[in-house]
N, CA, C and O atoms as a GROMACS GRO file, in nm:
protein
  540
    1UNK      N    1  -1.487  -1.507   0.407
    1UNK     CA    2  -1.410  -1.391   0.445
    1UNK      C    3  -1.297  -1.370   0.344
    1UNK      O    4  -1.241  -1.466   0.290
    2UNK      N    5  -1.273  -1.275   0.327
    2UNK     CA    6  -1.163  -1.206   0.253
    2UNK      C    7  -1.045  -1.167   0.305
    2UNK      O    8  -1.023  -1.080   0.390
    3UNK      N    9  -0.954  -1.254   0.233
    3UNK     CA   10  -0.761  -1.222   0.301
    3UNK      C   11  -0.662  -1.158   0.203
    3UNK      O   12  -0.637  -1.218   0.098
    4UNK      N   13  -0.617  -1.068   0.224
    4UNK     CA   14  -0.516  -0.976   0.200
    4UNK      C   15  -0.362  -1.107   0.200
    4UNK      O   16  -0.283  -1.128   0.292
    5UNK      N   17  -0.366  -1.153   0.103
    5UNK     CA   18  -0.227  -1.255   0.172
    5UNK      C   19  -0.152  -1.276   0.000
    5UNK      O   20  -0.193  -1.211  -0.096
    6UNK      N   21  -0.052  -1.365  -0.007
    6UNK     CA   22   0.065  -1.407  -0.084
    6UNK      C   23  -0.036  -1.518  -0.193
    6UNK      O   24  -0.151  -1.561  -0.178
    7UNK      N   25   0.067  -1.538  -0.305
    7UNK     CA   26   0.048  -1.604  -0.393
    7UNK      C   27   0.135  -1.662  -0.473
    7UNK      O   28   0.164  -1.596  -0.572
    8UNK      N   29   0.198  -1.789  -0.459
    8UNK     CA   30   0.337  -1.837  -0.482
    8UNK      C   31   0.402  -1.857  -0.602
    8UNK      O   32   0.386  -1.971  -0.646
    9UNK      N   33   0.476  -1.781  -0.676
    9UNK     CA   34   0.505  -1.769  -0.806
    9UNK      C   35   0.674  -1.820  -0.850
    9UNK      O   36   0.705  -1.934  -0.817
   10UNK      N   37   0.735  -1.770  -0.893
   10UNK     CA   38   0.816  -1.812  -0.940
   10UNK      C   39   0.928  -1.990  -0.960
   10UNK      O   40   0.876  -2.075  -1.032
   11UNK      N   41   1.013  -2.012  -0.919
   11UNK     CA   42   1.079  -2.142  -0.956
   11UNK      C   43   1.116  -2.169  -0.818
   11UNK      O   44   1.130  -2.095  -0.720
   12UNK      N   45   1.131  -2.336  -0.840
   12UNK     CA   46   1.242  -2.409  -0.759
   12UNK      C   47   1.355  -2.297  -0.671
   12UNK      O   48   1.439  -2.234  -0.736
   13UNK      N   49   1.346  -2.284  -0.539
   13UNK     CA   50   1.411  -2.187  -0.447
   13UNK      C   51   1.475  -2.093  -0.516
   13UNK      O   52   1.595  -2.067  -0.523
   14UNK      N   53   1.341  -2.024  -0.588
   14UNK     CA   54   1.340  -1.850  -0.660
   14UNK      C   55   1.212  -1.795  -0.635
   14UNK      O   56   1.144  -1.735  -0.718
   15UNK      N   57   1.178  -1.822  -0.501
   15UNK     CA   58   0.977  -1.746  -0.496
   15UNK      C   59   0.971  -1.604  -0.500
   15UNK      O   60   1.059  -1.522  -0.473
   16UNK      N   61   0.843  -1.586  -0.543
   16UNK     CA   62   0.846  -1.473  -0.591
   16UNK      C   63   0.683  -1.452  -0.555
   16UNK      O   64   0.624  -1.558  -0.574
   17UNK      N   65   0.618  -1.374  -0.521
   17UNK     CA   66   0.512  -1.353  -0.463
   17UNK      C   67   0.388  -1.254  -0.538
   17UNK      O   68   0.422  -1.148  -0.590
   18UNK      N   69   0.275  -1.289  -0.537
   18UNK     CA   70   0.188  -1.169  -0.559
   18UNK      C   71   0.124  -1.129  -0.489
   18UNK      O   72   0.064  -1.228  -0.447
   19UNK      N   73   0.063  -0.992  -0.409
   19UNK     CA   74  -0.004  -0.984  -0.290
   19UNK      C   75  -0.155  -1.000  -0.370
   19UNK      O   76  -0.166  -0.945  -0.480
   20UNK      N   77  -0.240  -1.055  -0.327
   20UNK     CA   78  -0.349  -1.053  -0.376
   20UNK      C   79  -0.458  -1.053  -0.258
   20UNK      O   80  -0.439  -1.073  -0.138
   21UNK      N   81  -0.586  -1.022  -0.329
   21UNK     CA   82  -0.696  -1.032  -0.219
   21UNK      C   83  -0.799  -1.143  -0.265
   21UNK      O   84  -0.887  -1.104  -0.342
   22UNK      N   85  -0.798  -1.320  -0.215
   22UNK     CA   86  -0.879  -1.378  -0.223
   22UNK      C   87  -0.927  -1.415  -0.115
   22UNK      O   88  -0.891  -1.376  -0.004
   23UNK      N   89  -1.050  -1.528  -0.151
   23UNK     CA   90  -1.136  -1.607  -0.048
   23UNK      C   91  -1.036  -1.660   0.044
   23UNK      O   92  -0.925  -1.692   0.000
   24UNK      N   93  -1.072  -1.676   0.208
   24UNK     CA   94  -1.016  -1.738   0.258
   24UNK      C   95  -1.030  -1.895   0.265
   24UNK      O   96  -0.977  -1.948   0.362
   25UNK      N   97  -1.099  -1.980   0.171
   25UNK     CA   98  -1.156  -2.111   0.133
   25UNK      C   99  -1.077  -2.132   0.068
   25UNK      O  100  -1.032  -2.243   0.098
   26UNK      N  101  -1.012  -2.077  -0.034
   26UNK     CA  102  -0.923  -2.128  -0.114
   26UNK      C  103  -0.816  -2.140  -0.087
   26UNK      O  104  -0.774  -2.112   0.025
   27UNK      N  105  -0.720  -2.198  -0.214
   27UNK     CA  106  -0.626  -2.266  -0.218
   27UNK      C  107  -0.523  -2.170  -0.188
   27UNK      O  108  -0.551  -2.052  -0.210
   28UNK      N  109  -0.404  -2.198  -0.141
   28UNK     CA  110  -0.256  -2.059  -0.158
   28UNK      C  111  -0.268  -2.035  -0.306
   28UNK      O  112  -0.315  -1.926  -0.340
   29UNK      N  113  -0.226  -2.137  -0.419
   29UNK     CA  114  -0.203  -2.064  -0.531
   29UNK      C  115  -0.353  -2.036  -0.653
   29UNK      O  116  -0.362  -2.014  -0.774
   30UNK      N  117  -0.446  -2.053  -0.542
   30UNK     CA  118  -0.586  -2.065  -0.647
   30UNK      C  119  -0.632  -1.952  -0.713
   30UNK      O  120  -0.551  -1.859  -0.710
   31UNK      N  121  -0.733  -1.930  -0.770
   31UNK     CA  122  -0.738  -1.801  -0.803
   31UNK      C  123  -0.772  -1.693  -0.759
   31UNK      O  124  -0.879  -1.702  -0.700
   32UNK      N  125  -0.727  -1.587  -0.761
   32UNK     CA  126  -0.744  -1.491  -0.668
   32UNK      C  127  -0.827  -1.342  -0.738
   32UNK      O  128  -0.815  -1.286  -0.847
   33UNK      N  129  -0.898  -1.318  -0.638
   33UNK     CA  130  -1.001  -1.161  -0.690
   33UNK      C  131  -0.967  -1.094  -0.735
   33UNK      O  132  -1.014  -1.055  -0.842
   34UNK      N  133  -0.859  -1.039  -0.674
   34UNK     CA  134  -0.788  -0.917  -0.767
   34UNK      C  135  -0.597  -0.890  -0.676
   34UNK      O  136  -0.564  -0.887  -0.557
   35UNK      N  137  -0.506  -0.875  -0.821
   35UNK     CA  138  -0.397  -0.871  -0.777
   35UNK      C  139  -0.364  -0.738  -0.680
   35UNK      O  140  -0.427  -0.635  -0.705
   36UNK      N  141  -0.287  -0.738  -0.594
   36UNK     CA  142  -0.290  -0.605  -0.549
   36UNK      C  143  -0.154  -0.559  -0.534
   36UNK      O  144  -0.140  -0.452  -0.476
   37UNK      N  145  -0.021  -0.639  -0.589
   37UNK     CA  146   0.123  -0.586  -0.590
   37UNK      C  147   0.160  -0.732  -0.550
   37UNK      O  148   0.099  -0.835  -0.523
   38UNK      N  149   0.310  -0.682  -0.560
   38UNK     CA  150   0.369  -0.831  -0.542
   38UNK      C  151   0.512  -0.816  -0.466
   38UNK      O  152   0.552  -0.701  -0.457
   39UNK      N  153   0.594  -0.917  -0.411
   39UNK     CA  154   0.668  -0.924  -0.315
   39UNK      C  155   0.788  -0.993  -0.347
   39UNK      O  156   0.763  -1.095  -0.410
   40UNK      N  157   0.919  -0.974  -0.324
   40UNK     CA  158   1.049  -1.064  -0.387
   40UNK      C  159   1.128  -1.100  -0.303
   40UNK      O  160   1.245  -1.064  -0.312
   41UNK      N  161   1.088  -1.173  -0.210
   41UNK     CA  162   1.198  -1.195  -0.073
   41UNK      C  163   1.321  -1.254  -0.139
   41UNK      O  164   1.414  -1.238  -0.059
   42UNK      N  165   1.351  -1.297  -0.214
   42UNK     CA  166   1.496  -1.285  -0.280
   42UNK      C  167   1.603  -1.200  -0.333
   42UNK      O  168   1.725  -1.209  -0.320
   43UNK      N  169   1.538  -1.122  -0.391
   43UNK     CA  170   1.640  -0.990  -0.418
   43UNK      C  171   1.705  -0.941  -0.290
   43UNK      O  172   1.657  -0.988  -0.187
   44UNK      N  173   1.823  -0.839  -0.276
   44UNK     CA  174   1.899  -0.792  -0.197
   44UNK      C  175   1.814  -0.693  -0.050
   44UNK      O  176   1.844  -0.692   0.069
   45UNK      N  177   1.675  -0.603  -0.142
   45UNK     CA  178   1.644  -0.526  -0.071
   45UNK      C  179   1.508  -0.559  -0.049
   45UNK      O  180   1.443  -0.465  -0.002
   46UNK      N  181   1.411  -0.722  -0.080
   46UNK     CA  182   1.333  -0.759  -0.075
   46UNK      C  183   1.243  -0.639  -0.125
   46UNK      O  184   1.183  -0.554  -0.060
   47UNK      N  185   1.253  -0.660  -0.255
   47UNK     CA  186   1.170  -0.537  -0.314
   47UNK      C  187   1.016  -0.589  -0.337
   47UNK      O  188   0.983  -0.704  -0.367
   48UNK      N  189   0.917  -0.461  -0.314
   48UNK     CA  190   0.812  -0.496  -0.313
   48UNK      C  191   0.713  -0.413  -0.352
   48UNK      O  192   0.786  -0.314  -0.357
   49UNK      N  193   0.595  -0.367  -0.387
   49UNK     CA  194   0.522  -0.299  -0.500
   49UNK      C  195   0.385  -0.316  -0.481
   49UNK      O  196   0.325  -0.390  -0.558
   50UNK      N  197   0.295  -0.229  -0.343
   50UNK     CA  198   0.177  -0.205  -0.306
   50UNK      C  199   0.074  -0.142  -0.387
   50UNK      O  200   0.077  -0.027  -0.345
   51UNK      N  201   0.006  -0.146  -0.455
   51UNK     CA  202  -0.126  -0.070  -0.540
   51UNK      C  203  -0.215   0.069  -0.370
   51UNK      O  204  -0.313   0.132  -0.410
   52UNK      N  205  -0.195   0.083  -0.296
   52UNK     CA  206  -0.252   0.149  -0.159
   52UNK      C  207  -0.352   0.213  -0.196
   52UNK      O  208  -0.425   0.230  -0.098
   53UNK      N  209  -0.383   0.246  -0.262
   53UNK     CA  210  -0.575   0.302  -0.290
   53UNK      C  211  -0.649   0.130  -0.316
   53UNK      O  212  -0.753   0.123  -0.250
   54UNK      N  213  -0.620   0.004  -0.390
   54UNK     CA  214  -0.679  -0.081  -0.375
   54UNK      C  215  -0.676  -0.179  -0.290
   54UNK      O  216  -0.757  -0.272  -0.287
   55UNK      N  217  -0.512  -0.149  -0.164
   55UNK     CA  218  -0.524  -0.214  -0.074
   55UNK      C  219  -0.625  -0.136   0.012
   55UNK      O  220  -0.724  -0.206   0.035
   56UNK      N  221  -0.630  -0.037   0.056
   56UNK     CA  222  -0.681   0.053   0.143
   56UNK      C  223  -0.862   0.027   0.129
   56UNK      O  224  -0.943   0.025   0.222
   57UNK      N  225  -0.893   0.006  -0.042
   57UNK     CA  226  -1.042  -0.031  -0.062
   57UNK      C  227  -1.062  -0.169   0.019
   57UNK      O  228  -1.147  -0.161   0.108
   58UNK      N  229  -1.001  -0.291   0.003
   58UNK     CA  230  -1.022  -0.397   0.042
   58UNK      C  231  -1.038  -0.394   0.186
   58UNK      O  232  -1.132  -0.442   0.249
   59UNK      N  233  -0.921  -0.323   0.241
   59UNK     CA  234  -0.907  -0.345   0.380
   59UNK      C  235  -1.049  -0.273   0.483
   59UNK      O  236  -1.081  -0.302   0.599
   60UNK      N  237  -1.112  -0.170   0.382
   60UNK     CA  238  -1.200  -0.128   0.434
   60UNK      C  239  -1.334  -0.217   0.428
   60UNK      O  240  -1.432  -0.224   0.502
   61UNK      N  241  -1.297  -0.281   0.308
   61UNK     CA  242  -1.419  -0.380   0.303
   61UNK      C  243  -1.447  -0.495   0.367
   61UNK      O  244  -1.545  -0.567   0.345
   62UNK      N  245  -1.340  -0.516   0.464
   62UNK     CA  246  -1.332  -0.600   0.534
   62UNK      C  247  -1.242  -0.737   0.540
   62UNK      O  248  -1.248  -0.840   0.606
   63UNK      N  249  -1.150  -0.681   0.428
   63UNK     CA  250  -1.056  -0.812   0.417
   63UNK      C  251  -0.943  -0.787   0.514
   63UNK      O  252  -0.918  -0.670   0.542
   64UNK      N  253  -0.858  -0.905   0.578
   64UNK     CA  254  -0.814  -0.940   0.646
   64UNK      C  255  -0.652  -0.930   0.599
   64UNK      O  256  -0.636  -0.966   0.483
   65UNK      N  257  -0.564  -0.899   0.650
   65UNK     CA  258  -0.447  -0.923   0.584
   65UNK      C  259  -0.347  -1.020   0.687
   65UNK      O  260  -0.353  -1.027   0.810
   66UNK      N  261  -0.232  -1.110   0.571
   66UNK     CA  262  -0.202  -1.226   0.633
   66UNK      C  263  -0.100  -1.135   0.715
   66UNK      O  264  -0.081  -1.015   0.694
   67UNK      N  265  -0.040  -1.207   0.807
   67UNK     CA  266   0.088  -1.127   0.895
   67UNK      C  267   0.208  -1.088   0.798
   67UNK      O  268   0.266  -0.984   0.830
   68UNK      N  269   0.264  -1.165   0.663
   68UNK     CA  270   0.346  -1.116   0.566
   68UNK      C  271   0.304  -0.992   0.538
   68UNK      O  272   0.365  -0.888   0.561
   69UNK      N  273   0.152  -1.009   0.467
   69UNK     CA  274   0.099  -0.888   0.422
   69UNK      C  275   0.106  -0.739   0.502
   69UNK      O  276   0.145  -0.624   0.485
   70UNK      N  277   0.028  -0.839   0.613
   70UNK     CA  278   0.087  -0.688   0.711
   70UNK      C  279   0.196  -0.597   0.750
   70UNK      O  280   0.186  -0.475   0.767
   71UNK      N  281   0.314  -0.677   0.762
   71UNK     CA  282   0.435  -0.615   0.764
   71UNK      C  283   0.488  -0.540   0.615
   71UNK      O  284   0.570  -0.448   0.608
   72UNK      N  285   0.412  -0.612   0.489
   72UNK     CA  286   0.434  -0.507   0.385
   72UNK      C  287   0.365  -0.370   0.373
   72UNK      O  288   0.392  -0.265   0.313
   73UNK      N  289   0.255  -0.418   0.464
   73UNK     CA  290   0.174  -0.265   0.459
   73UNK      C  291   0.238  -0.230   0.583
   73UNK      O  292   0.192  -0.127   0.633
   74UNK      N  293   0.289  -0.261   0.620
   74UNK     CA  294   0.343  -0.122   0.730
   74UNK      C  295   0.487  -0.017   0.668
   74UNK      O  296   0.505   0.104   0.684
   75UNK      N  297   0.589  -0.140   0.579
   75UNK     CA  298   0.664  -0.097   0.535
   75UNK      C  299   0.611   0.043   0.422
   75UNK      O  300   0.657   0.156   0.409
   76UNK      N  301   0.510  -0.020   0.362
   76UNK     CA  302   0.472   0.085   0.300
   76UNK      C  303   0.385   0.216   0.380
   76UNK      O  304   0.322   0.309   0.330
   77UNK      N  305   0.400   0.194   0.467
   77UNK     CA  306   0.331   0.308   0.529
   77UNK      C  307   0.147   0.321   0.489
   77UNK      O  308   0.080   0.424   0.499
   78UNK      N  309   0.118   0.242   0.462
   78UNK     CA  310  -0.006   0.186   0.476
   78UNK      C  311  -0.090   0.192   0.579
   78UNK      O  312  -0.196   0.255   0.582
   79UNK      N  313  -0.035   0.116   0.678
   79UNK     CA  314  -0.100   0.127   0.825
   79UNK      C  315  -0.133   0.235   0.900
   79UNK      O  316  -0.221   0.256   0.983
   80UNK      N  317  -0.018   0.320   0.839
   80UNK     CA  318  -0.008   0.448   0.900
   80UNK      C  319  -0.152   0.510   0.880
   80UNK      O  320  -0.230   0.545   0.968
   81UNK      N  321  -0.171   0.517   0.738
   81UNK     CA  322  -0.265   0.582   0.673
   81UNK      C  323  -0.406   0.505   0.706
   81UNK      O  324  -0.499   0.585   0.724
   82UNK      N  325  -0.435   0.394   0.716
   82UNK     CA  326  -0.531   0.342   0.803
   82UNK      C  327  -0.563   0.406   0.922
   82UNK      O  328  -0.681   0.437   0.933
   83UNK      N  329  -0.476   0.440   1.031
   83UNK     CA  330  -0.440   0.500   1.125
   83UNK      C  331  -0.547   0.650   1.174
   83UNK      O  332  -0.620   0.682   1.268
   84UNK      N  333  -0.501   0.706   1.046
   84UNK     CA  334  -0.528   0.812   1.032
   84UNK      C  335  -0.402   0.915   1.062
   84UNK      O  336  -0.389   1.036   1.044
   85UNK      N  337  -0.331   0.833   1.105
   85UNK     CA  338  -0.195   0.938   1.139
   85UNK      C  339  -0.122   1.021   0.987
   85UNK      O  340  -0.105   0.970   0.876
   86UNK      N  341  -0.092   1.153   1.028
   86UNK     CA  342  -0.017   1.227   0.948
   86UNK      C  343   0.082   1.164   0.848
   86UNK      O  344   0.198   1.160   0.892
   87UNK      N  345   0.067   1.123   0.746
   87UNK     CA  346   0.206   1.066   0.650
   87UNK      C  347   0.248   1.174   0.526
   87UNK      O  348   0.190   1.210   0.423
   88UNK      N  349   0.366   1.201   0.583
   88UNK     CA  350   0.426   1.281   0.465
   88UNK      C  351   0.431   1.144   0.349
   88UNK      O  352   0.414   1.025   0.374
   89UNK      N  353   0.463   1.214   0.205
   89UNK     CA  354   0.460   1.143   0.076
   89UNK      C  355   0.624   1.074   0.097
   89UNK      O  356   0.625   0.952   0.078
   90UNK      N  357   0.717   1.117   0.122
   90UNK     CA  358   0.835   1.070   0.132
   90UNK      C  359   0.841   0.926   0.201
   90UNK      O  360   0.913   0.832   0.168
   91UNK      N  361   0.734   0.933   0.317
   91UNK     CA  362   0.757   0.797   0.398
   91UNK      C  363   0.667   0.707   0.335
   91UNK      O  364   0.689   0.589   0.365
   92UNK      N  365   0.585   0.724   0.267
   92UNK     CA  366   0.507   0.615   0.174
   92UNK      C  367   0.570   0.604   0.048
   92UNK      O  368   0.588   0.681  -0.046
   93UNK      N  369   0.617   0.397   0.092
   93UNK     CA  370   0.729   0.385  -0.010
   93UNK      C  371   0.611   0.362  -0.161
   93UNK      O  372   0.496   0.320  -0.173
   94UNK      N  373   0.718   0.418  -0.260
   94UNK     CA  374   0.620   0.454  -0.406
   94UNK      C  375   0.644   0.334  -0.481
   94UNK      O  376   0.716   0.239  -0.450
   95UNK      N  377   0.569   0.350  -0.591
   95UNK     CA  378   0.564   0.170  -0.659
   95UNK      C  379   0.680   0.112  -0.735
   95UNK      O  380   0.674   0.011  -0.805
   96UNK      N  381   0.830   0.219  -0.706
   96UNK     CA  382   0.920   0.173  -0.750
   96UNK      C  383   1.033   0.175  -0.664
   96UNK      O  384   1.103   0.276  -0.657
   97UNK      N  385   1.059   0.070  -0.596
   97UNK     CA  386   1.152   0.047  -0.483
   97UNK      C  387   1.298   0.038  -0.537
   97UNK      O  388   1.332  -0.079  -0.549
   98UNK      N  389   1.383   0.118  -0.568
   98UNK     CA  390   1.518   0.156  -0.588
   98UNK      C  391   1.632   0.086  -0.523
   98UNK      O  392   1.690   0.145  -0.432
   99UNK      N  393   1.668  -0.024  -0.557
   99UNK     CA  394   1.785  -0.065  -0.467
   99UNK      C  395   1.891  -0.008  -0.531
   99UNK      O  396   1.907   0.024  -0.649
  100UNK      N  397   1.998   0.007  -0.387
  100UNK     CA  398   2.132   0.025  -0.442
  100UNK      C  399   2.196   0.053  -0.515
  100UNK      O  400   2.273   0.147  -0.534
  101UNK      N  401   2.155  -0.062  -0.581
  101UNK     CA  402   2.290  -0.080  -0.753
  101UNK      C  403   2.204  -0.005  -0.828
  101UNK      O  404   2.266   0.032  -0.928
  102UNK      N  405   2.061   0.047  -0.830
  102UNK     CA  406   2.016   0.140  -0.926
  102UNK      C  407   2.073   0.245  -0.900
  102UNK      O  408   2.130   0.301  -0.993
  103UNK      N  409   2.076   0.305  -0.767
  103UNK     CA  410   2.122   0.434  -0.776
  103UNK      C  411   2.272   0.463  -0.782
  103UNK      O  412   2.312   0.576  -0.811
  104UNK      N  413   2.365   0.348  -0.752
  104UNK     CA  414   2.487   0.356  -0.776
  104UNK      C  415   2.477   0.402  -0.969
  104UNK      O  416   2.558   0.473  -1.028
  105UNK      N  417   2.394   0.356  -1.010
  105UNK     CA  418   2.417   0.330  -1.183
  105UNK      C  419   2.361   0.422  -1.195
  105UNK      O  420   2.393   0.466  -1.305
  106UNK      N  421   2.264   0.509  -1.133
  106UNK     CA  422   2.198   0.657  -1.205
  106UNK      C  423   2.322   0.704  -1.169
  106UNK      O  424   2.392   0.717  -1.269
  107UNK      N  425   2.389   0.739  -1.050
  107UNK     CA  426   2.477   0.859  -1.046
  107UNK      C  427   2.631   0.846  -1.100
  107UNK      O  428   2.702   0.944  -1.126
  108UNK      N  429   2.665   0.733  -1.112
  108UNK     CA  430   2.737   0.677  -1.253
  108UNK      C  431   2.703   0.800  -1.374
  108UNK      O  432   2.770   0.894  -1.415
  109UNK      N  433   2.608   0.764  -1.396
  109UNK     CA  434   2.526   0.787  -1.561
  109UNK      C  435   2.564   0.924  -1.536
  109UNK      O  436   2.648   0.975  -1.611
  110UNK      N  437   2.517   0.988  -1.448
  110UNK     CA  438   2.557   1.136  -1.412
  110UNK      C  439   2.627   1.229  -1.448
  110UNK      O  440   2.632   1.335  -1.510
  111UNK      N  441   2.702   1.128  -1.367
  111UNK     CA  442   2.869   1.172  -1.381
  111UNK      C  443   2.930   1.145  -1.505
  111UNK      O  444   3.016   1.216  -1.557
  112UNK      N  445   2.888   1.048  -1.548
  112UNK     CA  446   2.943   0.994  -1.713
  112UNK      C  447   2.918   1.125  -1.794
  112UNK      O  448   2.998   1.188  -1.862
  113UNK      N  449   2.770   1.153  -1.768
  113UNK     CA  450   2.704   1.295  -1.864
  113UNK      C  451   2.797   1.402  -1.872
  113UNK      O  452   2.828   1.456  -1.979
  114UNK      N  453   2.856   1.444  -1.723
  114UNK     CA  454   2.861   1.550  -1.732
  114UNK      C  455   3.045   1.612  -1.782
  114UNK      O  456   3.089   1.725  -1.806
  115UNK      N  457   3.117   1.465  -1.781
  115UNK     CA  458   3.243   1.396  -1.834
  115UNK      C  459   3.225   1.455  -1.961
  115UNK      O  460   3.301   1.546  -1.993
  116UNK      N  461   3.104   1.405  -2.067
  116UNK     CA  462   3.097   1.395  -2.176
  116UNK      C  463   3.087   1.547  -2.205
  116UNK      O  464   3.129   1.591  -2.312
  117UNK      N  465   3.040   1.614  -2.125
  117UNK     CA  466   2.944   1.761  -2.141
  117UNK      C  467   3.084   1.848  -2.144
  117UNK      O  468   3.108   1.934  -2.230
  118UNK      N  469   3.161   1.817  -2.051
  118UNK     CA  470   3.259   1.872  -2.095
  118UNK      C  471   3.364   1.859  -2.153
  118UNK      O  472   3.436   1.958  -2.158
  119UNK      N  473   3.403   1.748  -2.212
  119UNK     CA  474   3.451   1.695  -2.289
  119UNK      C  475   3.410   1.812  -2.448
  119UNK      O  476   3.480   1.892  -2.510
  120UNK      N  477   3.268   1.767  -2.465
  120UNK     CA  478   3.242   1.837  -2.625
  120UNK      C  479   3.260   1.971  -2.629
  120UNK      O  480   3.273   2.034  -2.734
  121UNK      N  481   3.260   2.038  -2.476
  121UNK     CA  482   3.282   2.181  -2.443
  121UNK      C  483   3.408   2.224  -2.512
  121UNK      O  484   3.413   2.318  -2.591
  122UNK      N  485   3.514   2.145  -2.475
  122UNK     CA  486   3.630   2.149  -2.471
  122UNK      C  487   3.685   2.141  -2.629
  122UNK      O  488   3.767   2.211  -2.688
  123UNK      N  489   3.602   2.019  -2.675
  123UNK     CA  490   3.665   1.970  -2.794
  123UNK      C  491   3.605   2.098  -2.929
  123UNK      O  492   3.653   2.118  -3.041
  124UNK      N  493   3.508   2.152  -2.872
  124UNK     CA  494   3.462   2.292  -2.960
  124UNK      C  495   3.588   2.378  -2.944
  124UNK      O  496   3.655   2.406  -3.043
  125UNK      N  497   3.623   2.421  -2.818
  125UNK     CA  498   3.726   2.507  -2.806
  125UNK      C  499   3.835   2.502  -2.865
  125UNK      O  500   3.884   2.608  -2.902
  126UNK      N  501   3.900   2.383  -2.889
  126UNK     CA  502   3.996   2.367  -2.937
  126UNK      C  503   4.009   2.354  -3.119
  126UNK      O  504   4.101   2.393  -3.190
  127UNK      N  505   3.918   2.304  -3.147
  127UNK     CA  506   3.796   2.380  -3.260
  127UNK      C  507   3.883   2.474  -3.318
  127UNK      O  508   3.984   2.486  -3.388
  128UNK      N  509   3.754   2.568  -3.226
  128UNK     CA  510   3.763   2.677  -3.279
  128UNK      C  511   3.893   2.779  -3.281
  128UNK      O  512   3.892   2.880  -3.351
  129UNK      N  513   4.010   2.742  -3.195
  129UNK     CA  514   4.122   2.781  -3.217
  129UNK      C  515   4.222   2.751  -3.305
  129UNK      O  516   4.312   2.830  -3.336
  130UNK      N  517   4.204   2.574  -3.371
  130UNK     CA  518   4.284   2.591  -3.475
  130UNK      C  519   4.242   2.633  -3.586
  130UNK      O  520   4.315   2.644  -3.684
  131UNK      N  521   4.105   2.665  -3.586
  131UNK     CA  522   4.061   2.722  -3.703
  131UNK      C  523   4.108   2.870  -3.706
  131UNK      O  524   4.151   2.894  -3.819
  132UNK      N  525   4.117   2.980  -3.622
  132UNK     CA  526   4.147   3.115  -3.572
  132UNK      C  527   4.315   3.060  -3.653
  132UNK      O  528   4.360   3.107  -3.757
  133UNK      N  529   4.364   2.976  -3.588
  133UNK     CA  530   4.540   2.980  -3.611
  133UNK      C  531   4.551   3.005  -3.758
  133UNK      O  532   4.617   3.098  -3.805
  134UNK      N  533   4.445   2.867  -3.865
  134UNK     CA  534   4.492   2.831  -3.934
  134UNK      C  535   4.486   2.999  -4.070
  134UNK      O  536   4.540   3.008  -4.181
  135UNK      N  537   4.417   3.080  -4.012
  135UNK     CA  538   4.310   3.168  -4.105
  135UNK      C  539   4.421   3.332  -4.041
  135UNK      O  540   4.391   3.445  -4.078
   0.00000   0.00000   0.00000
């Protein structure tokens, strides 16, 4: 039988996960069929990164997913879509999970831009007036 489950990666109390779909005979870290995203219960927002057209193939094929797994496919709205229930695109989280401090630092960047934008606005203007004075 085929399980939808974890694959134990990274260091000494730094795990780091890959969701994969292997044999259920094998080992936790043995080799596995095919990767299908991976999982970071360490980071702040336990970020995590579903492939859902190749989970969705497996699951139809009859693989099994572990209870971790499962709760990642629900987060991702996965289940839903198993379901058959209605999922807008917004609630199916996408393969790049955004914490926090990213978006604190895009709208930073933003705002930095638009500092700068007017800044060179400005610094033309003034430009172009001592040139008017000097003439």
């Amino acid at each position: 039988m085929v399980r939808l489950r974890l694959k134990r990666g990274g260091s000494k109390k730094r795990p780091f996960y890959r969701v994969v779909a292997v044999d259920s005979r094998r080992k936790r870290d043995g080799s596995a069929i095919e990767i299908l995203g991976f999982y970071d219960p360490v980071s702040p927002n336990k970020d995590f990164k579903l492939d859902s057209e190749k989970v969705i193939k497996w699951y139809n094929n009859g693989a099994r997913p572990s209870e971790t797994v499962y709760q990642l496919m629900k987060r991702a709205g996965i289940v839903r879509i198993l379901r058959g229930e209605a999922v807008n695109r917004e609630t199916v989280v996408t393969n790049n999970v955004k914490s926090k401090k990213e978006e604190v630092v895009e709208a930073v960047k933003e705002e930095i831009t638009e500092i700068i934008k007017e800044e060179v606005i400005e610094a033309d203007n003034n430009e172009n007036n001592i040139e008017e004075a000097d003439k």
